[in-house]
ROSE-72716 format. One record per residue: residue number from 1; z, x, y of N, C-alpha, C in turn. Coordinates in Angstrom, 2 decimals. Layout:
// ROSE-72716
   pati      n.c3      n.c1      n.c2     ca.c3     ca.c1     ca.c2      c.c3      c.c1      c.c2
    NUM         Z         X         Y         Z         X         Y         Z         X         Y
...
// end
This chain:
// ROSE-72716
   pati      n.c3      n.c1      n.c2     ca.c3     ca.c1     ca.c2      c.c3      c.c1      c.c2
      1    111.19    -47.92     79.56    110.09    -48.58     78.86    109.01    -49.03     79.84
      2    109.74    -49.64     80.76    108.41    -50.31     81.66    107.59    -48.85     82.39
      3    108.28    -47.88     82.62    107.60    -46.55     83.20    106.56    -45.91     82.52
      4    107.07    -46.31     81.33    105.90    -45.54     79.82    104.58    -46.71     80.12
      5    105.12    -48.07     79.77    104.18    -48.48     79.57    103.12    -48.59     80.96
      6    104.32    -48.36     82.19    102.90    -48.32     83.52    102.17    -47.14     84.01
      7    102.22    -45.79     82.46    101.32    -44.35     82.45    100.70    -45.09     81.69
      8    100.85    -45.63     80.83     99.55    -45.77     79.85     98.62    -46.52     80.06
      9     98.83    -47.63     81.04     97.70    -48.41     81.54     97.22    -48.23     82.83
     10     97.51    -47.45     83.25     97.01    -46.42     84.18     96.07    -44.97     83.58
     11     96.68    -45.16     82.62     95.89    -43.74     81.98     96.27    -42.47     82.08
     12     97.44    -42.44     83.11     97.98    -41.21     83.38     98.62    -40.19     82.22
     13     98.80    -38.76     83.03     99.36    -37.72     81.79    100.34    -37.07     82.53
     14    101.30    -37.24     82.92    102.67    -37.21     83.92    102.89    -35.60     83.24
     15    103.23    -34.62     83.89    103.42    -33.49     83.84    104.73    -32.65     84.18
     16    105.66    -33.36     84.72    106.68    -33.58     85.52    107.78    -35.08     85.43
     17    109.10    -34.57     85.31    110.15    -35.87     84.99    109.75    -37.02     86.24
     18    110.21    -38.28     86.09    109.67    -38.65     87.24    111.28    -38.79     88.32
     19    110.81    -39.09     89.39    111.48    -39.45     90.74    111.56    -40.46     90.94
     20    112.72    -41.03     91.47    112.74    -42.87     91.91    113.05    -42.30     93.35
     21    111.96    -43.22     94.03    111.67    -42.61     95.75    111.44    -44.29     95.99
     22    112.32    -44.72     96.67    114.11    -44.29     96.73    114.94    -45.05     95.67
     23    116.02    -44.43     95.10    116.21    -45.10     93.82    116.75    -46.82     94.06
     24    116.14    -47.49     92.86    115.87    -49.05     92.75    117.53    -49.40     92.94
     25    117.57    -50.54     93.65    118.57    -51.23     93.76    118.51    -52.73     93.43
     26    119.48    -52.96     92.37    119.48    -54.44     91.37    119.68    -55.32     92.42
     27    119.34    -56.45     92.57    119.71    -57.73     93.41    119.77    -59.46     92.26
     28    120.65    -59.74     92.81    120.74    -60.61     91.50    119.38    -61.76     92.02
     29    118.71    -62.53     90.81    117.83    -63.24     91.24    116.52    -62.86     91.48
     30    116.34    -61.63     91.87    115.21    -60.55     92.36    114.93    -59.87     91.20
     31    113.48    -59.44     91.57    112.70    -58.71     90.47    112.83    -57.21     90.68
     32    113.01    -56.22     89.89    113.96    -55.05     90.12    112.15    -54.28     90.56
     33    112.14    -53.59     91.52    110.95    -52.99     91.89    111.33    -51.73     92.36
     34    110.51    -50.86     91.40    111.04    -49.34     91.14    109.43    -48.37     91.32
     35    109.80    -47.57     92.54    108.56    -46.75     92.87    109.16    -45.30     92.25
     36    108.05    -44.68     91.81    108.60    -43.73     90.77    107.43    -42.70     91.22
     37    107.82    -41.12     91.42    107.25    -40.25     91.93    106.75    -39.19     90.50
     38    105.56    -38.52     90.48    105.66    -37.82     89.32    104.04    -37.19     89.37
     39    104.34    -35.63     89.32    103.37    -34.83     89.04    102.25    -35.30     87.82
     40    101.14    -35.61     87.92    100.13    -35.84     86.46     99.29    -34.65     86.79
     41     98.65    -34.53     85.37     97.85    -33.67     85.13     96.36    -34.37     86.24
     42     95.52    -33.17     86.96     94.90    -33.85     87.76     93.22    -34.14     86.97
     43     92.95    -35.15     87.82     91.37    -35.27     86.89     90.27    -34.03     87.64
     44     89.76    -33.59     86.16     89.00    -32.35     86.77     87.07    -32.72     86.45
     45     86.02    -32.50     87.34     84.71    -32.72     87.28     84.29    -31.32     86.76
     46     83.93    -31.05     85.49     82.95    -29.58     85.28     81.81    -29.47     86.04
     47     81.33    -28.54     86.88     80.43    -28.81     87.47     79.22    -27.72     86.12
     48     78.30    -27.54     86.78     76.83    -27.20     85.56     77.13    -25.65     85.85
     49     77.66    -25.16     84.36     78.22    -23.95     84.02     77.12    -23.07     83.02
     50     75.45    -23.48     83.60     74.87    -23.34     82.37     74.17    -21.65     83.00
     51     74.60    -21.72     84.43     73.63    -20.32     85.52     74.85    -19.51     85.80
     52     75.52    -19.39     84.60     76.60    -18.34     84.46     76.63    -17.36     83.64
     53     76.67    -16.51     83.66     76.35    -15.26     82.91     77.12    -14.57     82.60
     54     77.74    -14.51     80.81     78.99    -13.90     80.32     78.48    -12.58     79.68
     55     78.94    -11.87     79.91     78.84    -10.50     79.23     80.37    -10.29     78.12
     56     79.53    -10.52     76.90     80.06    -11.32     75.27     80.51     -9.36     74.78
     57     79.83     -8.37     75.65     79.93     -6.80     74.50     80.92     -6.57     75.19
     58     82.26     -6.94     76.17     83.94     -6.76     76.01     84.42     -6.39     74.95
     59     85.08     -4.82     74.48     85.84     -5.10     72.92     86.96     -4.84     73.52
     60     87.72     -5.35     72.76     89.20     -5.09     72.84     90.08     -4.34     71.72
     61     90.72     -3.40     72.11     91.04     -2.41     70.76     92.60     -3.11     70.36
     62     92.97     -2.93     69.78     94.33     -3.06     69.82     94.66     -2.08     68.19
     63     96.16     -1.45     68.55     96.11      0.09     67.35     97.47     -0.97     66.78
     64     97.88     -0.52     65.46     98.41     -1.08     64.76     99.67     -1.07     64.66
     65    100.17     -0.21     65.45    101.42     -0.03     66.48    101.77     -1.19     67.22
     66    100.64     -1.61     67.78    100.72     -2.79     69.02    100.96     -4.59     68.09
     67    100.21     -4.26     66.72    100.44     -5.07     65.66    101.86     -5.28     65.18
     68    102.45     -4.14     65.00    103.88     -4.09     64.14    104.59     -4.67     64.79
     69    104.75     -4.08     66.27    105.68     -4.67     67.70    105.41     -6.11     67.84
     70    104.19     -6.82     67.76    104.25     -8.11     68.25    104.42     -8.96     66.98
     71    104.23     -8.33     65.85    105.11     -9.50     64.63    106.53     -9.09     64.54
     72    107.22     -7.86     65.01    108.67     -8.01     64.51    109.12     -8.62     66.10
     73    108.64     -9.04     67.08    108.99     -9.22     68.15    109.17    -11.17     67.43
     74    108.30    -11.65     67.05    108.13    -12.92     66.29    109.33    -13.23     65.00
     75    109.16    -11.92     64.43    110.35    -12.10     63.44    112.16    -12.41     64.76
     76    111.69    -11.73     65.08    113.24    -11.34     66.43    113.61    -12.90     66.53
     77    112.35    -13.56     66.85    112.68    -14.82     67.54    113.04    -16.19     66.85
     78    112.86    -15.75     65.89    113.26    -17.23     64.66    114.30    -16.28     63.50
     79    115.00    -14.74     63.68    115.86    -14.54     63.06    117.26    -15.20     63.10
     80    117.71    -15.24     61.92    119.16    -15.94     61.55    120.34    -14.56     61.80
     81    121.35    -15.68     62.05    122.46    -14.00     62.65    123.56    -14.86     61.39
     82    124.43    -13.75     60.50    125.54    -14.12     59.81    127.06    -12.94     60.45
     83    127.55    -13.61     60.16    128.89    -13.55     60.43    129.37    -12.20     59.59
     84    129.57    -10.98     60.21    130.14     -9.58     59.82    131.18     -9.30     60.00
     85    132.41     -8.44     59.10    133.66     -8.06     59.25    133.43     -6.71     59.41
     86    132.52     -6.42     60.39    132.58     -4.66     60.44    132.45     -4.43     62.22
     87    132.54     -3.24     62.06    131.93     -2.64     63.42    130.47     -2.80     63.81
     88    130.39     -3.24     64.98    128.87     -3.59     65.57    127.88     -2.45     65.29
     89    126.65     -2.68     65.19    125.72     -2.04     65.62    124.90     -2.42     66.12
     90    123.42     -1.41     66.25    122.15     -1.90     67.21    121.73     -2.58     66.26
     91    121.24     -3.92     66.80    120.49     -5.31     66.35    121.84     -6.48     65.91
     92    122.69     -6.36     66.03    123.65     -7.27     66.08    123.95     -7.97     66.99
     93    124.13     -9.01     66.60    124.26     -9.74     68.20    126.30    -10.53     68.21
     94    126.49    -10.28     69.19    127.91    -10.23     69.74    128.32    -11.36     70.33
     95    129.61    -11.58     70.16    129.95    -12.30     71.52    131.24    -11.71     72.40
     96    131.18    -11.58     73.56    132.12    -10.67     74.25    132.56    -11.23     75.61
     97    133.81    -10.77     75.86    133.75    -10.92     77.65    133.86     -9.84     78.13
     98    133.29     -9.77     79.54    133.29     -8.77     80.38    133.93     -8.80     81.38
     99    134.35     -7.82     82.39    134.94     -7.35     83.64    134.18     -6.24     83.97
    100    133.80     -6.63     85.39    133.38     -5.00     85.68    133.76     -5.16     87.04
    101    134.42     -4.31     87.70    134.21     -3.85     88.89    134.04     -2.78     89.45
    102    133.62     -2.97     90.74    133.53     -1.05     91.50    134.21     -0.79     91.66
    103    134.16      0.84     91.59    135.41      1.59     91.96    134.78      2.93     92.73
    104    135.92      3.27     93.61    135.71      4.11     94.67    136.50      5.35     93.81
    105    135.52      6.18     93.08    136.17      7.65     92.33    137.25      8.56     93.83
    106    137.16      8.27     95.13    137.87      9.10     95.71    139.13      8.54     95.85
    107    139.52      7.24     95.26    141.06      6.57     95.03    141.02      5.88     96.14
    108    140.01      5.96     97.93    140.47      5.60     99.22    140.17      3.57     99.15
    109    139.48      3.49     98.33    138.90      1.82     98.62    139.77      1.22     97.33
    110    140.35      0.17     96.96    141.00     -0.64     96.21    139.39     -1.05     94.90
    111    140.08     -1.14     93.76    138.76     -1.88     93.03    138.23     -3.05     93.86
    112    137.03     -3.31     93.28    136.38     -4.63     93.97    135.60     -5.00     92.57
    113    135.89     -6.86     92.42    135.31     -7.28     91.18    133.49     -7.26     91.69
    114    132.92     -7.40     90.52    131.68     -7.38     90.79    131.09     -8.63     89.94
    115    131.60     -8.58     88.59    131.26     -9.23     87.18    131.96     -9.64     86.72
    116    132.51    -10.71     86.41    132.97    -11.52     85.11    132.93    -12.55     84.35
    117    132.61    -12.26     83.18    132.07    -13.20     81.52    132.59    -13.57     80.76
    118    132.46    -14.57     80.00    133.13    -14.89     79.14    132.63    -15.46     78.31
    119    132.75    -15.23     76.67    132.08    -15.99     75.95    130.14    -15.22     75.70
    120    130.03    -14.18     76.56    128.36    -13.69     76.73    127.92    -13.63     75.47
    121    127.12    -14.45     74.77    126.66    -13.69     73.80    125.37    -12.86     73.88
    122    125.02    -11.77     73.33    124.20    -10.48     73.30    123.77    -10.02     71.91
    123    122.30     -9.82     72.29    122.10     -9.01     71.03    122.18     -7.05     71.17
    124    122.32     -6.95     70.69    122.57     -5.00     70.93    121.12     -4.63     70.83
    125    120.63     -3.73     71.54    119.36     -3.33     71.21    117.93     -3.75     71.63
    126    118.61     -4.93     72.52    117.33     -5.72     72.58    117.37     -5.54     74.45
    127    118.01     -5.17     74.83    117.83     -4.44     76.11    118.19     -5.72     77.31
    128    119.11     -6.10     76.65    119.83     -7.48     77.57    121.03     -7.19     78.51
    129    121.58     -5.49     78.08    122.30     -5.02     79.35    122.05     -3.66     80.01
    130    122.54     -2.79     80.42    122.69     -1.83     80.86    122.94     -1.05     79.78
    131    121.93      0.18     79.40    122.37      0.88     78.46    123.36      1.47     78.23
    132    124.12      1.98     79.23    125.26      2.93     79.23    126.50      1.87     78.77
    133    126.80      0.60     79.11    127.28     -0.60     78.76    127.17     -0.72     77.44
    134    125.78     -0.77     76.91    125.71     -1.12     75.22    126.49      0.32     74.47
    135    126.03      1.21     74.88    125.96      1.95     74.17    127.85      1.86     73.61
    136    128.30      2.06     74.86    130.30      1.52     74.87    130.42      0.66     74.05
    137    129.33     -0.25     73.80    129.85     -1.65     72.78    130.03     -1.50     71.19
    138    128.88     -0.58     70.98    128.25     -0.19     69.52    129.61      0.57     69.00
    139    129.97     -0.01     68.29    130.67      0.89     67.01    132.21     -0.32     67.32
    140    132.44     -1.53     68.43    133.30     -2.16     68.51    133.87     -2.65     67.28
    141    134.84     -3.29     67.05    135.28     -4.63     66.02    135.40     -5.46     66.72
    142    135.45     -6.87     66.27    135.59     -8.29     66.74    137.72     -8.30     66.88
    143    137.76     -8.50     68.04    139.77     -8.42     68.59    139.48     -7.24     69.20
    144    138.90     -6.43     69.14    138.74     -5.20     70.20    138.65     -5.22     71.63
    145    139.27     -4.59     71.92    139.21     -4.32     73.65    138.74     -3.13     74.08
    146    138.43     -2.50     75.10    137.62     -1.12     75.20    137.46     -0.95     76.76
    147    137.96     -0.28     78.03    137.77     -0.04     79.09    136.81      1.49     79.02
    148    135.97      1.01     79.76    135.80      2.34     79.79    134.78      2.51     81.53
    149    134.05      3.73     82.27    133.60      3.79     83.04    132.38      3.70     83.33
    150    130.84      3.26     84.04    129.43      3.54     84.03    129.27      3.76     85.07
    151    128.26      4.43     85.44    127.65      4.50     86.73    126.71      3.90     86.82
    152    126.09      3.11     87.47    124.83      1.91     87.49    123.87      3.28     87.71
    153    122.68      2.98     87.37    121.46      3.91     88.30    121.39      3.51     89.38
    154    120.88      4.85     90.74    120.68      4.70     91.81    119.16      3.45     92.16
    155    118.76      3.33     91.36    117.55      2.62     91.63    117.58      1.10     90.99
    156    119.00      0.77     90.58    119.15     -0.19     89.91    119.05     -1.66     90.67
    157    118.65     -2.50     90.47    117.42     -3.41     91.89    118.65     -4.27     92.31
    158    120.24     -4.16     92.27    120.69     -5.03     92.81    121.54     -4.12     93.58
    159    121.56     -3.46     95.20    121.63     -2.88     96.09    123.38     -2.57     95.88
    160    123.95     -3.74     95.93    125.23     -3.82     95.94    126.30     -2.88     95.05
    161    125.57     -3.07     94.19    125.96     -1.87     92.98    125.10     -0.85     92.01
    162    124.34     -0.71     92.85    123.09      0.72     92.74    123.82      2.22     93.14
    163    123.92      3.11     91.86    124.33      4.27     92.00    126.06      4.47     92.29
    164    126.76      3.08     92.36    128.45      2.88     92.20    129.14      3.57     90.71
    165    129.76      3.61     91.01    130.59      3.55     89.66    131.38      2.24     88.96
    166    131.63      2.06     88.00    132.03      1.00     87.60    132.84      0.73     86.46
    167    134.53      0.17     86.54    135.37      0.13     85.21    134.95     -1.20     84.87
    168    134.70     -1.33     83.50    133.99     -2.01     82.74    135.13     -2.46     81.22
    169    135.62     -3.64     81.60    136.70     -4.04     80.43    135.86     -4.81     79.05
    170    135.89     -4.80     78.39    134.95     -5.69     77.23    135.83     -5.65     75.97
    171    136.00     -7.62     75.89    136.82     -7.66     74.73    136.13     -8.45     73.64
    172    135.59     -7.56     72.76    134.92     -8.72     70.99    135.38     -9.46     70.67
    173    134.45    -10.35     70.60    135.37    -11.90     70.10    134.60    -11.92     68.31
    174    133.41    -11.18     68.28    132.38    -11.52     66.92    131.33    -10.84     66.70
    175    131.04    -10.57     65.33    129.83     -9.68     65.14    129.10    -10.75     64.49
    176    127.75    -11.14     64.71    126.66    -11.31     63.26    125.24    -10.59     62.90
    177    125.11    -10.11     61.89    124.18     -9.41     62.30    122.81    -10.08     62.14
    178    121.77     -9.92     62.25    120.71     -9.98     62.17    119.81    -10.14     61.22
    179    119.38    -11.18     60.36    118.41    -10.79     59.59    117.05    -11.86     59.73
    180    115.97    -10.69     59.59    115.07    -11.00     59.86    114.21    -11.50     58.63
    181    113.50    -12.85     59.06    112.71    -13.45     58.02    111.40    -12.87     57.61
    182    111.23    -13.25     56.09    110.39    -12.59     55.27    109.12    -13.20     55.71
    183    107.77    -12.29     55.68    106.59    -12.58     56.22    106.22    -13.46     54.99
    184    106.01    -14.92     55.09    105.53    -15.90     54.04    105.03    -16.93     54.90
    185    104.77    -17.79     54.19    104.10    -18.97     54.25    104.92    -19.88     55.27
    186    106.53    -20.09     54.78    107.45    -20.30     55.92    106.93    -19.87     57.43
    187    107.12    -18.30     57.56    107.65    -17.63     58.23    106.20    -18.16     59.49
    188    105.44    -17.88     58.90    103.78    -18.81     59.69    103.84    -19.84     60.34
    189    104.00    -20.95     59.08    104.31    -22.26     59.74    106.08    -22.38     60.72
    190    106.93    -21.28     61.01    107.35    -21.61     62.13    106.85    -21.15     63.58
    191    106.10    -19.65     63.34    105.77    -19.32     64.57    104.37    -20.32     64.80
    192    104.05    -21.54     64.36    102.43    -21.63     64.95    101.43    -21.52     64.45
// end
């Protein structure tokens, strides 16, 4: 309380949690004195923006393709997932654990772990793993288990396991699928 009230009579717009530099120590009898560290928004001077010269004939196209993608990308994000007794598919979202480790196809090196999850939840489709990975997932049930092999791509940005091979254990714990909300009046007032 006393922190709130010593931004507001200051005037400040704190931008950042604050810091106790160095944190307050109670003393009985003594008045508790607390220095508190914290990013504010800074005060800015406009300077005379009037000998600036905007060129207003910029158009911007955008094709209706680029429309469809950025409202179902919106629908994506405030969709509800229910609870399915079937086999997964693309746009379902999962919950699973994983194992993966490398493996040396010439038998000479012992496995080596690389990965392990538990509990991950994922949506299928939405490009949150390794395709060759999803693709193994799609058609699962929830109690399912499934080993199977991938090869990472050679260009895959984490060096360690770029272009390896890899046994890959994944056990379903749940399917729900996906449904996406109806374009209304709702659906507006949640995105904004």
């Amino acid at each position: 309380d006393a922190y709130r009230e010593a931004i507001t009579q200051l005037g400040l717009t704190p931008i950042s949690s604050p810091d106790f530099d160095p944190l307050p120590t109670i003393e009985e009898g003594k008045d508790l004195v607390i220095n508190i560290k914290a990013e504010v928004l800074p005060e800015i001077t406009l300077c005379d923006i009037s000998s600036i010269e905007i060129d207003l004939d910029n158009k911007v196209s955008v094709t209706p393709q680029e429309i469809d993608e950025t409202i179902l990308g919106m629908r994506k994000r405030i969709a509800t997932f229910n609870p399915v007794d079937r086999a997964c598919l693309e746009n379902d979202r999962v919950s699973l654990d994983y194992d993966i480790k490398i493996v040396d196809i010439s038998g000479k090196e012992p496995d080596k772990d690389y990965d392990k999850l538990e509990a991950l939840k994922l949506t299928l489709g939405d490009g949150e793993i390794l395709p060759d990975i999803e693709k193994n997932i799609i058609g699962m049930k929830a109690g399912e288990e499934k080993k199977f092999v991938v090869k990472y791509p050679d260009n895959y940005q984490n060096e360690e396991i770029s272009g390896k091979s890899t046994s890959v254990t994944v056990k379903l714990h749940n399917v729900e699928e996906r449904v996406l909300p109806e374009i209304d009046d709702a659906f507006l007032q949640k995105i904004g």
